[in-house]
N, C-alpha and C positions, 0 to 999 in steps of 0.2 A: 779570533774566530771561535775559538772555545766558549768563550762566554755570551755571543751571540749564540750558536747552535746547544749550549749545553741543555737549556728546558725543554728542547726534542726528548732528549735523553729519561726525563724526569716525566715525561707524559707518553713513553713509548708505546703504553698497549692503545693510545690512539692516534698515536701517528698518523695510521694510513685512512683515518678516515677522517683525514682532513686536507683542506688544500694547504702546499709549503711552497715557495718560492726559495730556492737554492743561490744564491748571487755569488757568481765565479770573476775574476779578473782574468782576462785575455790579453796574454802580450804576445805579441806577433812582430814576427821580420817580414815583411812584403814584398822588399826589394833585395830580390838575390842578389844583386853589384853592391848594396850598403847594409849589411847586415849590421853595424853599428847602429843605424836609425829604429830604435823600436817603437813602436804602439801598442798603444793600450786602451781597452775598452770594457763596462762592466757587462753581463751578458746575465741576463736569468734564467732558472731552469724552473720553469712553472710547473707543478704534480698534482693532479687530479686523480681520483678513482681512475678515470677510462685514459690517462696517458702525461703525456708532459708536453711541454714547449720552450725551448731555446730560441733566444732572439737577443739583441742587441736593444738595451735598457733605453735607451735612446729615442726609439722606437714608441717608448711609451710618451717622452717628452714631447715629441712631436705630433703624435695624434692628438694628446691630450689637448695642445695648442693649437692643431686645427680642429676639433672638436669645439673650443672655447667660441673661434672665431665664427663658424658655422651657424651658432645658437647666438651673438651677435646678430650676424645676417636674418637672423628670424624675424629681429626688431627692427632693424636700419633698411632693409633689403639692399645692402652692400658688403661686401666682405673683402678684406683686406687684409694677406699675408705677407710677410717680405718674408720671401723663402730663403735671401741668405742671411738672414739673423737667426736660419734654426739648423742646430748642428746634426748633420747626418752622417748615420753610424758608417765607417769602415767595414767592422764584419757587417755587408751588405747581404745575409742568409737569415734563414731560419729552418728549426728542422721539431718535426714534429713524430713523437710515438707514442702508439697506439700498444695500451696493456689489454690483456698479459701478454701478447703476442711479441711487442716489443716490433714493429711492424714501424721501420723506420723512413720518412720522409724528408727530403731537402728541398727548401721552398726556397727560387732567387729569380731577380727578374734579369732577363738577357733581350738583348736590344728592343727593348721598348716592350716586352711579353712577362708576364707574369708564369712563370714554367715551375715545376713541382719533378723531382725525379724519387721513385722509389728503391731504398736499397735491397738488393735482394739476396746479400751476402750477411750470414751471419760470421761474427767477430769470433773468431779462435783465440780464446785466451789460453797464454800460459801463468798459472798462481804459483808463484813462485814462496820458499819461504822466509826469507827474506821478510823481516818488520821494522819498523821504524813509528818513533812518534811525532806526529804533525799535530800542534796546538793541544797535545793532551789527548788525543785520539791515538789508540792502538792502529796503526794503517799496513795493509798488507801489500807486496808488490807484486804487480804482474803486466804482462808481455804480450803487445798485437804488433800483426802486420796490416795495415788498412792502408788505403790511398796512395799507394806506392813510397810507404814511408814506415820506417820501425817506432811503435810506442811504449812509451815507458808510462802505467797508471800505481798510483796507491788507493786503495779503496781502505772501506774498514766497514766492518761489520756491526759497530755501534749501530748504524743506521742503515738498516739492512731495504733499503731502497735499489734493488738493481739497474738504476740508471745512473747517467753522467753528462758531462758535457757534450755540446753537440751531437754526433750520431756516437758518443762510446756509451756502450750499457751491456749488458750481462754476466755484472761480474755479482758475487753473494751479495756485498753490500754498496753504499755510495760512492760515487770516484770523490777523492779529494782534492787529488792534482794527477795533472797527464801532460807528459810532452815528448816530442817526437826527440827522436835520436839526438838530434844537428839544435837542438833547441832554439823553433824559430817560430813552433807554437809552442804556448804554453798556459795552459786552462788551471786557475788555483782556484780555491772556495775561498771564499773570503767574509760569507754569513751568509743569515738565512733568516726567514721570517712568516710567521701564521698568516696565509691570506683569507679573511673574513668574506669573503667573494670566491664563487666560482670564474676563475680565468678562461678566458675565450680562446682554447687552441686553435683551433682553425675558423678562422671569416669565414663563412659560407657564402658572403657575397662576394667576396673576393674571385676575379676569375682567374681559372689556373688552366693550365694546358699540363696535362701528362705526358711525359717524354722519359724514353727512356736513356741509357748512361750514352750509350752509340752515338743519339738524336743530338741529345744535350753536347757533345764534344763536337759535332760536327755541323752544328748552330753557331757554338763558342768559336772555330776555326772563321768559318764564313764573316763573322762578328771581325774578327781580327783584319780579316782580307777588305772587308770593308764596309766600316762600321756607321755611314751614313747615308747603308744602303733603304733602312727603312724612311728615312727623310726626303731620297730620289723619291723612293715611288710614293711618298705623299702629297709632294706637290705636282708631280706628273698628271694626279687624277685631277676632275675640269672642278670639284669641288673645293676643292685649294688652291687653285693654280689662280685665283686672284686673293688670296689669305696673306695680308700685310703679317708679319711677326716681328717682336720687339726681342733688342738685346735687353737682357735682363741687368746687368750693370751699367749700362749709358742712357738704356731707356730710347736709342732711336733707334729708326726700323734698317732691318736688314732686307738684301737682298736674298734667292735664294741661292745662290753662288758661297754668297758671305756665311748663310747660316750651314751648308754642306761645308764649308772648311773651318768653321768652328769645331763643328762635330768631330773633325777628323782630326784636326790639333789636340783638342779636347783625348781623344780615343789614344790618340800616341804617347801623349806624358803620362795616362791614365797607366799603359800597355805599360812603358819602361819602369815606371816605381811600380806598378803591383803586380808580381809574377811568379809570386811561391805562395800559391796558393794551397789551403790543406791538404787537398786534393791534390795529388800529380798529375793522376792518372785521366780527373775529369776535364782536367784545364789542362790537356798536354796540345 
């Protein structure tokens, strides 16, 4: 990591007026019953002037690739994806903020809705003194309680960027690494890189729904209690209700009985492997 990140170091007085991409490794336990099983996934922290963005690298593969396909279709008038040849990310979030304010956003889609919740808590750090070195980096420790869970980050002031992974930010300088107590998230830097392009924080075309933390848990409850409830009331209307639809691995058509209990198989192996989520508090 040092040798990727050290020419920050060597061009500091213009750091911040340039875009940087941050590339963190995410290893995560999902399922509280096998905590042996971990994942991992790379995650970027995009920085502009006016803010950042955290998403799942992935993200970028897949647009890329249906982008490709799209401008295709310009010339064919056909377009043609196999959506299971493209791998989609696990951390299924993204969170976005807004400097100087540090005005933090979690962007996730819940049963079929694209939803956006604002945090409206800032992060009590404790700076502890306590130093250690990470790749060559002087990094300093300190101590939150977020998401009904205790964090442990190291920042350093080398790189006196006040953000970090996901929603952690306001500490002097960058986070380096952060994990919770029970070690089951764990956010590390792993490089970084000049981006010659302004990065697109928020789709503007993208539609979102604001909801707040209350709304969003008690969407996610309903979700749980019964998660093909939005698929009832689509073919319920007279507009679907003759809408043939295809299984996507066999290619022949379902009934709408067979596609409601997909859904809900689908929702229950989903529900048993992923249930420790960052959040406690928002997925309780």
């Amino acid at each position: 990591m040092k040798s990727i990140i050290a020419i920050f170091l060597l061009i500091s007085g213009i750091l911040f007026s340039q875009n940087q991409r941050f590339i963190y490794e995410y290893s995560f336990k999902l399922d509280s019953l096998n905590k042996e099983n971990v994942d991992k996934e790379i995650m970027n922290l995009d920085i502009t002037k006016d803010g950042s963005y955290f998403y799942s690298a992935l993200l970028i593969k897949r647009d890329s690739l249906f982008k490709a396909e799209v401008e295709k279709g310009k010339i064919s008038n056909s377009i043609s994806i196999d959506f299971r040849k493209i791998k989609h990310p696990k951390a299924n979030f993204r969170v976005s903020k807004t400097y100087p304010s540090l005005e933090t956003v979690y962007h996730t889609s819940l049963n079929a809705s694209n939803v956006a919740v604002k945090e409206l808590k800032k992060m009590n750090w404790t700076i502890l003194p306590e130093t250690k070195s990470i790749e060559g980096f002087k990094a300093q420790k300190a101590t939150t309680q977020f998401g009904g869970r205790n964090w442990i980050a190291w920042f350093t002031n080398d790189i006196q960027i006040q953000d970090g992974p996901y929603k952690f930010c306001g500490l002097p300088g960058l986070i380096l690494n952060i994990e919770d107590e029970g070690k089951t998230h764990i956010f590390t830097l792993v490089g970084s890189q000049k981006l010659d392009y302004t990065p697109l924080l928020i789709d503007s075309k993208m539609k979102e729904i604001f909801i707040t933390k209350e709304k969003f848990n008690q969407l996610w409850n309903e979700y749980m209690k019964d998660p093909a409830k939005n698929i009832k009331l689509m073919h319920s209307s007279s507009e679907m209700s003759e809408t043939i639809l295809f299984n996507s691995n066999t290619g022949n058509p379902m009934t709408k009985q067979e596609l409601i209990r997909n859904k809900e198989n689908a929702a229950e192996k989903f529900l048993a492997k992923f249930n420790n989520f960052i959040e406690k508090d928002l997925y309780k």
